[in-house]
N, C-alpha and C positions, 0 to 999 in steps of 0.2 A: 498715500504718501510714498515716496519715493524711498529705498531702502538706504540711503548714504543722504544726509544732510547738503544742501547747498552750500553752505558755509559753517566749519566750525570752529569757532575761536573760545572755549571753556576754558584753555588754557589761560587767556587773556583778561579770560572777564572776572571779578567778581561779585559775589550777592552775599546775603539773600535780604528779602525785604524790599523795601524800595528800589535797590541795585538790581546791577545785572545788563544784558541786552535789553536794551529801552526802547530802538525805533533803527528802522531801516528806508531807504528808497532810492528807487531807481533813476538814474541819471533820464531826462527826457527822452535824449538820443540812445538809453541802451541798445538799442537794437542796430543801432552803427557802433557804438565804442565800448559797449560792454562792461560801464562804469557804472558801480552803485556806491551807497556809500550807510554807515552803521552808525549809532551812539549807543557805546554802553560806558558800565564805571566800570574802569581797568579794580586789579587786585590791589592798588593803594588806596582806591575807593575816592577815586579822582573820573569825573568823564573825559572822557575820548572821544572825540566824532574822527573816523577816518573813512577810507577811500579803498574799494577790492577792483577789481576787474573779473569777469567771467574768464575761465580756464577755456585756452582756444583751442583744443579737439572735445570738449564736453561741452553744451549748453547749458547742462542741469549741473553743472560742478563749478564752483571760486575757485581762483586760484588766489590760494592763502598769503604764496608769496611775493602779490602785488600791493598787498597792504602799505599805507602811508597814512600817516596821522594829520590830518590838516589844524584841531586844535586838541589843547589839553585844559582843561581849567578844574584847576584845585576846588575841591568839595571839603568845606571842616565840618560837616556833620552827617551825617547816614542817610539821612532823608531828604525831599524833597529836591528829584533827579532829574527831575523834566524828563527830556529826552526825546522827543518828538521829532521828526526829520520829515518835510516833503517838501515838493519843489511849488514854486507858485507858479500862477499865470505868466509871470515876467520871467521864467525860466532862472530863478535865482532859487537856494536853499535856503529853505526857513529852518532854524533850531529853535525847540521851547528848552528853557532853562530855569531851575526851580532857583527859590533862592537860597539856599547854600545847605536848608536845616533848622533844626532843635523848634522854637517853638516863636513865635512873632519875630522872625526875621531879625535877631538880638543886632546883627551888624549894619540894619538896614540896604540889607544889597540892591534889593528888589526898587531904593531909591539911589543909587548910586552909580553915574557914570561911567566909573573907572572899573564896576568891575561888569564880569557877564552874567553873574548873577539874577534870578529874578527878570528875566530878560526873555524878549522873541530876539534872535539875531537874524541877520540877511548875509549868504555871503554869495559870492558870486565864484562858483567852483570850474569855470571854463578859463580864468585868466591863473594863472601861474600853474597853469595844471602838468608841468613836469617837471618841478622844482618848488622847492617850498617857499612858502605856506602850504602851496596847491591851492591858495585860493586869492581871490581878489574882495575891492572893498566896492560895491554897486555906489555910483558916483552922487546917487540923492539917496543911497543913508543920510538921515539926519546929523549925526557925529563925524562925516566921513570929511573931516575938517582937524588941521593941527591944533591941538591939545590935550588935556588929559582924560577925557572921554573916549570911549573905547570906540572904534570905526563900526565894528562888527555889528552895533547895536539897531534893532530897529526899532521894536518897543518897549516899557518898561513898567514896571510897578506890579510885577505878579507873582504869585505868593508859588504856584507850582503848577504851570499847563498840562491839563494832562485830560483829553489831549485837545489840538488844534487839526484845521482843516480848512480847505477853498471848495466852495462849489465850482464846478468845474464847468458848467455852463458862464454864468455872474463874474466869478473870481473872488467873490468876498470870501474874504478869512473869518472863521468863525474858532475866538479861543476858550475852551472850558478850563477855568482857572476853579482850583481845588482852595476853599475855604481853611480859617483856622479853627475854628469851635463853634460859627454861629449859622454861616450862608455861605451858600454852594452858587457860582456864578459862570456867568458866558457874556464876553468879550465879541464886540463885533465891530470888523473894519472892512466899509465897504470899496471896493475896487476903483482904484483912483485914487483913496485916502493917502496924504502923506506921512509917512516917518514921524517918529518923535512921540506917540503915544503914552500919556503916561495913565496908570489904568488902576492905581490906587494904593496897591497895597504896598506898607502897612499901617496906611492913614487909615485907610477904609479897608472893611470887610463885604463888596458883594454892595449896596446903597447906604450901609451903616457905618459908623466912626470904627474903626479899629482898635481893639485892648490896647493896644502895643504903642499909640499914638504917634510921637516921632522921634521917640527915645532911641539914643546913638546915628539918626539922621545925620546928613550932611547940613549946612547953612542953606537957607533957602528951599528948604524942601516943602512944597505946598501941606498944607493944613487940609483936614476934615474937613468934606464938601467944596474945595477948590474949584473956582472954574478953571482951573486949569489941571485937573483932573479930568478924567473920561468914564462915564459910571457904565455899567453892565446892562445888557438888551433884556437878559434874560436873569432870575436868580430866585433861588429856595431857599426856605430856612431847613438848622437840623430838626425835624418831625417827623412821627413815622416812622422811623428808624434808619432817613436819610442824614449820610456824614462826607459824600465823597464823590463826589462829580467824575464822572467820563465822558468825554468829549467823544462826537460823531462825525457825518457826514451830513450835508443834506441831496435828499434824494431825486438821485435822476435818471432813474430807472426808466424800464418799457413797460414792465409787466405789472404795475398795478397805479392807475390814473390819480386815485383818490392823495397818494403821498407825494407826488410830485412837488416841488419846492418845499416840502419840512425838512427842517435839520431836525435830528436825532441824537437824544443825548442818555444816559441814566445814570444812579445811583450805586457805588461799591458798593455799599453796607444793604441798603435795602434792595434792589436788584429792580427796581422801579424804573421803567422806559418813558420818554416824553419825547415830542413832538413840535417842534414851533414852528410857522409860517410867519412870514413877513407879510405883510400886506397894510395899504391905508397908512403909514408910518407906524407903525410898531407890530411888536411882537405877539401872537397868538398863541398856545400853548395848551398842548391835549396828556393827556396822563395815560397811558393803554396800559390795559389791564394786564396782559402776560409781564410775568419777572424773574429777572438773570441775576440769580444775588453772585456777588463776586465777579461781575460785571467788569471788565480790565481794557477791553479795546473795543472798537467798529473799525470796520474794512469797507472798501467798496470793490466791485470786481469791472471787468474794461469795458461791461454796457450799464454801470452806474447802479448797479442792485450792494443792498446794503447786509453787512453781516454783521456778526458780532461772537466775541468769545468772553467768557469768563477763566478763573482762577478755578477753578475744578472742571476744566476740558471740555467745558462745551463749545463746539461752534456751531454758531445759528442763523441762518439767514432771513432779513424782516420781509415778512409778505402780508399784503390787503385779505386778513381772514374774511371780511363781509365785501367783497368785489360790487362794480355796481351792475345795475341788471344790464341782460344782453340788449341789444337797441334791435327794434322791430322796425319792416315796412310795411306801409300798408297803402302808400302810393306813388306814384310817378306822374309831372301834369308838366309837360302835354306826353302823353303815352305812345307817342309814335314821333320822326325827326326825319330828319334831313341824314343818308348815308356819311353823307361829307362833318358830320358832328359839328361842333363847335353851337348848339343850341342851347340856347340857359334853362333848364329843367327845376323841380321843387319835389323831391321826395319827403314826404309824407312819413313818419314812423316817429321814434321817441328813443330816449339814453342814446342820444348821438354824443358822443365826445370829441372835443378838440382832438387833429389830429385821426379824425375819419380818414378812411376810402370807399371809396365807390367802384364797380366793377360792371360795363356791362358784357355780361359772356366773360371772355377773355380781354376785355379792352378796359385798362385802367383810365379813368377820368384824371385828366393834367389838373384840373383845381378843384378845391371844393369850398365849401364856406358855410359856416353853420351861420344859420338864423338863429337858432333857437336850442339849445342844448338838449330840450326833452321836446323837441316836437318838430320843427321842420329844418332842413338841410339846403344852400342852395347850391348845385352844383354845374359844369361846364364838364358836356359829355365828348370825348375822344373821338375819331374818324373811326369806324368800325374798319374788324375783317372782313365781315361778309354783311349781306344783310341777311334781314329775317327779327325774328324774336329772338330776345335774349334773358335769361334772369339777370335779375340784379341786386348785387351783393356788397352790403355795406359792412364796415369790417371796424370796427373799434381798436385801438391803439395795444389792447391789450390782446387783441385775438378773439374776443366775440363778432359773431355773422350772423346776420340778417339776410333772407334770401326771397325777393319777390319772382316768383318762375312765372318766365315770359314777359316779366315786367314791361318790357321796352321794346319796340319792333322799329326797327329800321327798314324806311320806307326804301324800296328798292330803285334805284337810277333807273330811269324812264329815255329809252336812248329811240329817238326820233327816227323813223326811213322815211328819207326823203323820198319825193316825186322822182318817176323815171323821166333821164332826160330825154327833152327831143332832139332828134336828130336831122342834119341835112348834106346832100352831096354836093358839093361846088366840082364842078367841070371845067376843066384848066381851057383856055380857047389857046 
């Protein structure tokens, strides 16, 4: 770590508990405009989401005094902060926002238009960006119409996200929304989904009726089990010593094949990590053994490998403890070609993974194609450097190599001499 913070605003903030700096994220374009932007709960115990800029003779330093507040919105109870900030696919800011506190939502925020409570908002931080608000209202918001519905809204009925994420291949949003007493849940809205989500709480808990039912709701606020409700992909009871959901990333890493497409989620209280894949329409879900009690966030870093920190300092990064095996050759047919490549060949070996290479010598293969994941490969060989014999070396996505020596000879250009010509003298008359 660096000896001077990039940004410090303790002045600004306060805690403790639920409070405090909640979430950060960088503008798309930092690396042109030097924009990121924070949520914490100022010292009235109100959130803030504003707006710094990078200090322009430092990289590694904010300048403090470009700060600008784009919203404020009053908090009446201690807890439930939300706080979440990242940009999505569509280049807009998503904010999670808890609903306000105390215990089943007494004011029903979490159903209620008019405020931000209990809410995902959408804003759109590129239009008014040098004059307030600093932000704009993205024109298919669901609310972003006159009345008293708040613009900013994108989804609603959630009791405290903590946290939310997009895969960054897909774009679906994935939101881990924090239980009241019974079940712990995850929210899923897949890319393309429109606006206007309503996601339950405090009718429902997670697939079940809520304590709280629709006491101090608004008129018209759907009932337990609505279809016009949206129930949860994923969700746990409290067992085990599970009480508190953290939201993850799903992963899209290089360095271990087996995790590819799971989101990653765990448990505050029990420090208990899980796994879900989508696949076949619905959700699949693994329970791994390692656990981060006090479990508070997951990160991802710029080639999709996934971390995570807890509440007594650890930071951790997830990696495939049982890797799969290295992929072997064991043949090549036809074992000899045409210099000029472009021949359709069949290697022979096992543990080929999507997303192989092949190599022969120095000469990367332009395609490849698996048959058969644990047995045959078929590939389309490059114009070599030279000829001759080559090995050849298949390489799995994670960095395992398989090496056949000699495997391949390239049949050498066969260049034809011609007949000597004959010759004759013409004599001019």
């Amino acid at each position: 770590m660096l000896p001077a913070p990039f940004l410090d605003i303790r002045s600004l903030v306060g805690c403790c508990g639920e409070r405090g700096l909640l979430g950060l994220a960088f503008h798309p374009r930092y690396s042109e405009n030097g924009l990121f932007f924070v949520d914490y709960t100022d010292t009235a115990g109100d959130t803030v989401i504003a707006r710094y800029r990078v200090s322009g003779g430092d990289p590694n330093a904010a300048d403090p005094s470009t700060g600008v507040t784009l919203l404020t919105i009053s908090q009446p109870f201690a807890n439930h902060n939300g706080g979440q900030l990242a940009f999505g696919p569509d280049g807009y800011l998503y904010v999670g926002m808890g609903d306000g506190g105390s215990a089943n939502d007494p004011m029903c925020n979490g159903q209620r238009d008019e405020s931000l409570l209990g809410k995902i908002l959408r804003l759109d931080v590129n239009a008014n960006a040098s004059s307030p608000p600093f932000y704009g209202i993205p024109a298919d918001n669901p609310f972003a119409a006159p009345g008293g519905a708040r613009d900013e809204i994108w989804a609603k009925g959630l009791r405290n996200p903590w946290r939310f994420s997009f895969d960054r291949l897909t774009g679906d949003l994935y939101i881990a929304d924090v239980g009241q007493g019974s079940r712990e849940e995850v929210d899923w809205e897949p890319r393309g989904t429109p606006g206007g989500r309503n996601y339950g709480w405090k009718m429902m808990e997670g697939s079940t009726c809520g304590s709280g039912g629709t006491s101090g709701c608004p008129t018209g606020t759907p009932a337990c089990n609505s279809s016009l409700l949206t129930s949860p992909v994923i969700e746990y009871p409290h067992s085990g010593g599970d009480c508190s959901i953290t939201g993850g990333y799903v992963y899209r890493g290089r360095l271990f094949l087996r995790l590819i497409r799971m989101y990653f989620y765990g448990d505050y209280c029990s420090g208990k990590i899980w796994g879900s894949r989508f696949a076949s329409g619905f959700f699949t879900t693994r329970l791994f053994s390692p656990r981060a009690p006090g479990i508070t966030t997951f990160g991802e870093d710029a080639t999709g490998e996934i971390y995570l920190a807890t509440e007594g300092g650890l930071l951790a990064r997830i990696v495939d403890a049982d890797p799969p095996a290295a992929p072997s050759v064991a043949s090549v047919d036809p074992a000899s070609g045409s210099p000029r490549g472009g021949d359709s060949l069949v290697v022979t070996g096992a543990n080929f993974a999507t997303g192989v290479t092949v190599r022969f010598g120095d000469v990367l293969a332009p395609s490849v194609s698996i048959l058969d994941s644990n047995a045959t490969g078929l590939l389309v060989i490059a114009p070599p450097h030279a000829s001759g014999a080559v090995d050849v070396v298949v390489t799995n996505p994670d960095g395992q190599s398989a090496t056949l020596p000699g495997g391949y000879v390239f049949e050498p250009i066969v260049r034809l001499t011609p007949p000597p010509r004959a010759t004759r003298t013409i004599t001019r008359q």
